[in-house]
C-alpha positions in Angstrom: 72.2 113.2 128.2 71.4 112.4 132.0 72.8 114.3 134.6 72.8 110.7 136.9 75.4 109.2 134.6 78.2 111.7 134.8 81.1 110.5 137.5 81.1 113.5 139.6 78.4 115.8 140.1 77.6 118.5 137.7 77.9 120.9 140.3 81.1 120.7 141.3 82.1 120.7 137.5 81.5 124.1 136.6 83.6 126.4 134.1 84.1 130.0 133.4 86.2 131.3 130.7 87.3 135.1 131.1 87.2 137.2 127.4 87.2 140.5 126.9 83.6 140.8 127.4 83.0 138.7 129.7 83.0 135.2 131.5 82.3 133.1 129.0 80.6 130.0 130.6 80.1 126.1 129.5 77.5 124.1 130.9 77.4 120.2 131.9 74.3 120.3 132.5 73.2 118.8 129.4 69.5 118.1 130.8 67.6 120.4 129.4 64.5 121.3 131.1 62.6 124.4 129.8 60.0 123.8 127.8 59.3 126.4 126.1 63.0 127.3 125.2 63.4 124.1 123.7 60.0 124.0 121.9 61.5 127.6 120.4 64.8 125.8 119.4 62.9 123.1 117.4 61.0 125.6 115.9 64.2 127.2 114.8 65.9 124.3 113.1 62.4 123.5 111.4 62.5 127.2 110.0 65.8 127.8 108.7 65.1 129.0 105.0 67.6 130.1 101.9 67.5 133.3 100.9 68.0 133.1 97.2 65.4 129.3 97.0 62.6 131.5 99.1 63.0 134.8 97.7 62.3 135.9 93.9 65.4 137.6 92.9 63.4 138.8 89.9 61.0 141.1 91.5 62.0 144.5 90.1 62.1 147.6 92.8 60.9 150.6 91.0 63.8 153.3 92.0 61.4 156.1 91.6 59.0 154.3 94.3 60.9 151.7 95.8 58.4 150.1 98.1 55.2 151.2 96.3 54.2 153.4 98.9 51.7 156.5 99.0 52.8 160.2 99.5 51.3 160.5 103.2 54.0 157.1 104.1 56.8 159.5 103.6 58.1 161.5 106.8 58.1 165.0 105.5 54.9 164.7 103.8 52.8 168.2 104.7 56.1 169.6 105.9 57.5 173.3 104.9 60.4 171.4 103.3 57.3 168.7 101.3 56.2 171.6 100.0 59.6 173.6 98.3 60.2 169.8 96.4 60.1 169.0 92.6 58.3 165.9 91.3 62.4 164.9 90.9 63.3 166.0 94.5 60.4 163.9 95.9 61.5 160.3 93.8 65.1 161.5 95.3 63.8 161.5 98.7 61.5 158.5 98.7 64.7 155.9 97.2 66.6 157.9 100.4 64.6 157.2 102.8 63.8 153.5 102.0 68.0 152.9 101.6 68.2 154.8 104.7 65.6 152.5 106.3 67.6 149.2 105.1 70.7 150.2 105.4 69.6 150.7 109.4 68.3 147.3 109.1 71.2 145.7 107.5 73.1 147.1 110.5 70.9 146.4 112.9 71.1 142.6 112.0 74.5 142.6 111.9 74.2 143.7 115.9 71.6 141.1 116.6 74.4 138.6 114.7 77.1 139.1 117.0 74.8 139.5 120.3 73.2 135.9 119.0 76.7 134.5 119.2 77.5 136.7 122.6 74.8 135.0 124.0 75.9 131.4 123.2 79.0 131.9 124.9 77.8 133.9 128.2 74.2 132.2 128.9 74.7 129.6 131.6 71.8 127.6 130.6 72.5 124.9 128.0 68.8 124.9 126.7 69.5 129.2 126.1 72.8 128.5 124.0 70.6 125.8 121.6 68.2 128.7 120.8 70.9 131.3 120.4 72.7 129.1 118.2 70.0 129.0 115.5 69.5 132.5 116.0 73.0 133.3 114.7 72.3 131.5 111.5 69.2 133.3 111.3 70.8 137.0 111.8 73.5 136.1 108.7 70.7 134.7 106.7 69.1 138.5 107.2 72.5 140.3 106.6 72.5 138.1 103.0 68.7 139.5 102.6 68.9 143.3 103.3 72.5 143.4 101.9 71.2 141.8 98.8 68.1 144.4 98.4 70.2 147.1 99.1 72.8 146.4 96.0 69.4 146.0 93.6 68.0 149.2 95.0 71.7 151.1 94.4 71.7 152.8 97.7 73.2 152.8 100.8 73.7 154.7 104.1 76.0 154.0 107.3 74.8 153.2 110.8 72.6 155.6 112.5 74.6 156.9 116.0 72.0 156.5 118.2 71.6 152.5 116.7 75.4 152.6 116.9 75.4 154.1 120.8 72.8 151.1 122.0 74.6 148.5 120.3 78.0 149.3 121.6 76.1 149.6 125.7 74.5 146.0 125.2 78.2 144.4 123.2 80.2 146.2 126.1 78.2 145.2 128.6 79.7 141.1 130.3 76.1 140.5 131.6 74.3 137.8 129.5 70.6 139.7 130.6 71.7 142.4 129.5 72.2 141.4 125.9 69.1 139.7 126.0 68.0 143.0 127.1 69.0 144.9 124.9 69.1 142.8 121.7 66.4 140.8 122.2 63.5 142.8 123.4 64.3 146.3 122.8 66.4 146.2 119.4 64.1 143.8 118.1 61.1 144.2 119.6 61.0 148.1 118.0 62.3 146.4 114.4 59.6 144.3 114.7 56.7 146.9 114.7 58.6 149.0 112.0 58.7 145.9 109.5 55.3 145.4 110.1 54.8 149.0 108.7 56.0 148.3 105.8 54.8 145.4 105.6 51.4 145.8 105.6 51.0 149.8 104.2 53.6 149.3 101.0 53.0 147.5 98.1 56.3 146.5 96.3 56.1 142.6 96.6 59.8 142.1 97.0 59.7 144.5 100.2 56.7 143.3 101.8 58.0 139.5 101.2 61.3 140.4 102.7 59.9 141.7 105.3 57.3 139.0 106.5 60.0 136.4 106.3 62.3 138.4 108.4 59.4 138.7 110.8 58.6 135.4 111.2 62.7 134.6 112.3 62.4 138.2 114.6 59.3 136.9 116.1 61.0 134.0 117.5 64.0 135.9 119.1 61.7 138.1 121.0 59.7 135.4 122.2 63.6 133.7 123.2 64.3 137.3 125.2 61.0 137.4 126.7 61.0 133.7 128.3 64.5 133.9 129.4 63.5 136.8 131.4 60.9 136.5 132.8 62.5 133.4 134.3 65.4 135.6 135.6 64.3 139.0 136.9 62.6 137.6 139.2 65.5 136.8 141.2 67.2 139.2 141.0 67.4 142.6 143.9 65.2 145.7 143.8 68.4 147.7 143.3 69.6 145.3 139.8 66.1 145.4 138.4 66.0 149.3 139.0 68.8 149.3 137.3 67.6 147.9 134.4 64.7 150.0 134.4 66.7 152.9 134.0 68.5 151.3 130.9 65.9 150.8 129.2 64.1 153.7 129.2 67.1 155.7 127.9 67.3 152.8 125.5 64.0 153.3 124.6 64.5 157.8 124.1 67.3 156.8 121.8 65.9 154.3 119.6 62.9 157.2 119.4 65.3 159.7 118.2 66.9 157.5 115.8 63.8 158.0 113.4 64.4 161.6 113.2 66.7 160.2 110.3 68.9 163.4 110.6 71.5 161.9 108.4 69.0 161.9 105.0 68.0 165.5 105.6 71.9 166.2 105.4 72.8 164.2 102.4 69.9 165.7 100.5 70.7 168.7 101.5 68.1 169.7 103.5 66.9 172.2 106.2 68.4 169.9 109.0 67.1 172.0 111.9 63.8 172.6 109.6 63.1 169.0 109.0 64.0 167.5 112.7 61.6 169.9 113.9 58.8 168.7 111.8 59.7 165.1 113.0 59.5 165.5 116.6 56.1 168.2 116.1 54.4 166.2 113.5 51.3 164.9 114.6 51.6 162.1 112.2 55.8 161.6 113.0 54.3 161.4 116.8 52.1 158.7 116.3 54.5 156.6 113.9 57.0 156.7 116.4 54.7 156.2 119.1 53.6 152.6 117.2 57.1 151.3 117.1 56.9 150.4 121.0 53.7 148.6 120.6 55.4 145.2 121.2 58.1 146.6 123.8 55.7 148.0 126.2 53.9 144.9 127.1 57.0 142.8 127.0 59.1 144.7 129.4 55.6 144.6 132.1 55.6 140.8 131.0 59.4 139.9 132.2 58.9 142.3 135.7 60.5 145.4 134.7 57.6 147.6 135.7 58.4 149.8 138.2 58.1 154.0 138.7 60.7 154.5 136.3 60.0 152.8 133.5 56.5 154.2 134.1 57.0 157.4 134.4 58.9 157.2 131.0 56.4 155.8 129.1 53.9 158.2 130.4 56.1 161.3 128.9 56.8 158.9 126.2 52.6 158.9 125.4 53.4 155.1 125.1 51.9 153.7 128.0 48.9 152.5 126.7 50.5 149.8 124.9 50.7 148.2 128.1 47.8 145.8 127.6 48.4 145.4 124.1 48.0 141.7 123.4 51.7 140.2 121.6 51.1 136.5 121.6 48.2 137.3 118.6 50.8 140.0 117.2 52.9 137.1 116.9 50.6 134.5 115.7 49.9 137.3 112.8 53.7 137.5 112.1 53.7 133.4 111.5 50.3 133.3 109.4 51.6 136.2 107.3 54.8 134.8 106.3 53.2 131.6 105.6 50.3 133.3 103.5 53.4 135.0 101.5 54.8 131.1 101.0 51.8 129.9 99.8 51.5 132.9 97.2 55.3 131.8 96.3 54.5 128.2 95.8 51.5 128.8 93.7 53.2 131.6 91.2 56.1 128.2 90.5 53.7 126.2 89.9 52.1 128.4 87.6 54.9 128.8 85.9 56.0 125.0 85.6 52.5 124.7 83.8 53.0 127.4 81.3 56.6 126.1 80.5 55.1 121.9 80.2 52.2 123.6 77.8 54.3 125.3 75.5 57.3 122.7 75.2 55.6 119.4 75.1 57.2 116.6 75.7 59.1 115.1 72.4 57.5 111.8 71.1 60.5 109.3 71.1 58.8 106.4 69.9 
């Protein structure tokens, strides 16, 4: 709708509501004028999907091996504890650490759900709320998913504290940025790169499907954070983008230490102290966890927030390098996976729609 045809001018029309969390703020403006935010909110209303049409249901998870994976995939592989395990302890652990991994997931969504619809209220820009709106659907639609994989594989853990501790800073927080923040490029943007470890290094079809699909939605609400951003920071004072610097670099040390996954070692019963230890020293732990900021690093320089501290952290961090890591193609790969995994999906129906016409012909009713 045109600005030019409302009776008084949209800018002396405009409306804050005050909630709990915030101002909650409406917008008149119903001109629309960012590009690529509205190009991203056409995408999202051409890619809404059903969970139970686009995923087979029927694909069993072996409980001994859940995702297929090789020995070397599993954190304490090599470890002091690895070593102490019985073939029974070690099929324990791997169904664990996968329900351990959903579960985080599961919850993790859940956040993204209610900072979706946070963002729809708070966001001044009309163009911002279309996006966000199709990003709530999205979030539920991979609550249904995970919560669905979790009840076939048996298994389930509650949130991890750090996840918990970020999510409560960005929900408690009234400014809309900082959601994005938060939410959109660091919550997501270090989900992302652990989905694609699994995947494109498990084997378990159900899993790996799962997870390109998700991917395909997450890769969207990055790209959402990361324009909305970049648009913004700039304006803002040395002093409020310092400020964000230093949040997300403590955001950045907790979501690290939340892959310590303290809370398996003590439902298994574990050497706590023992395994964390091998986690944080493991040359192979330091690298995995080092891989899960691939797509943050280059994202936070993108939208401006590239100062001494975040720097400086990253440095100590041994992340820095992923600085010039190139996420445009990362995300490109994301959409041509997914749609790889469709195609694979499509094919196997049809398959079996021929096998069923061939062995039930058709009765002759003449």
């Amino acid at each position: 709708m045109r600005e030019t045809i409302f009776t008084v001018p949209i800018d002396k029309t405009g409306w804050k509501v005050q909630d709990g969390s915030g101002a909650v703020q409406f917008s008149w403006n119903y001109d629309s004028s960012r590009e690529q935010l509205l190009n991203l909110y056409e995408k999202g209303k051409r890619r809404q999907w059903d969970a139970k049409i686009r995923i087979d249901w029927d694909l069993e998870i072996d409980h001994s091996n859940p995702l297929g994976s090789s020995d070397e995939m599993i954190p304490l592989f090599g470890s002091p504890t690895w070593t102490k395990l019985s073939q029974k302890n070690k099929i324990e652990l791997r169904r664990h650490i996968v329900a351990w991994q959903f579960s985080q997931f599961l919850h993790g969504e859940q956040g993204a759900l209610i900072c979706a619809s946070k963002i729809v209220q708070t966001v001044p820009e009309l163009d911002a709320k279309y996006y966000a709106a199709t990003q709530v659907f999205d979030e539920a639609r991979h609550m249904e998913v995970y919560s669905t994989y979790l009840d076939k594989l048996g298994l389930a853990y509650p949130i991890n504290p750090n996840l918990k501790s970020l999510l409560e800073d960005v929900l408690t927080d009234s400014r809309w940025d900082m959601t994005y923040l938060g939410m959109q490029v660091l919550i997501e943007g270090l989900a992302l790169a652990a989905f694609g470890l699994i995947r494109n290094f498990t084997t378990n079809e159900l899993g790996r499907t799962i997870t390109a699909y998700v991917m395909q939605d997450e890769a969207r609400h990055v790209t959402f954070g990361r324009n909305a951003l970049k648009d913004f920071y700039p304006q803002l004072s040395s002093a409020e983008r310092q400020e964000r610097e230093e949040f997300a670099a403590e955001a950045c040390l907790s979501m690290r230490d939340r892959f310590l996954s303290e809370e398996v070692w003590a439902t298994l019963g574990y050497d706590v102290s023992e395994c964390v230890n091998w986690m944080k020293n493991s040359p192979g732990q330091i690298q995995f966890r080092s891989f899960l900021f691939m797509r943050i690093v280059p994202i936070l320089r993108d939208i401006g927030l590239w100062g001494p501290t975040i720097r400086e952290s990253f440095e100590k961090m041994g992340i820095i390098g992923f600085a010039d890591t190139d996420v445009d193609e990362m995300m490109k790969d994301d959409e041509a996976q997914a749609n790889a995994f469709d195609k694979r999906r499509v094919n196997q129906v049809r398959e079996t729609i021929a096998a069923a016409e061939s062995d039930s012909p058709g009765l002759d009713l003449t």
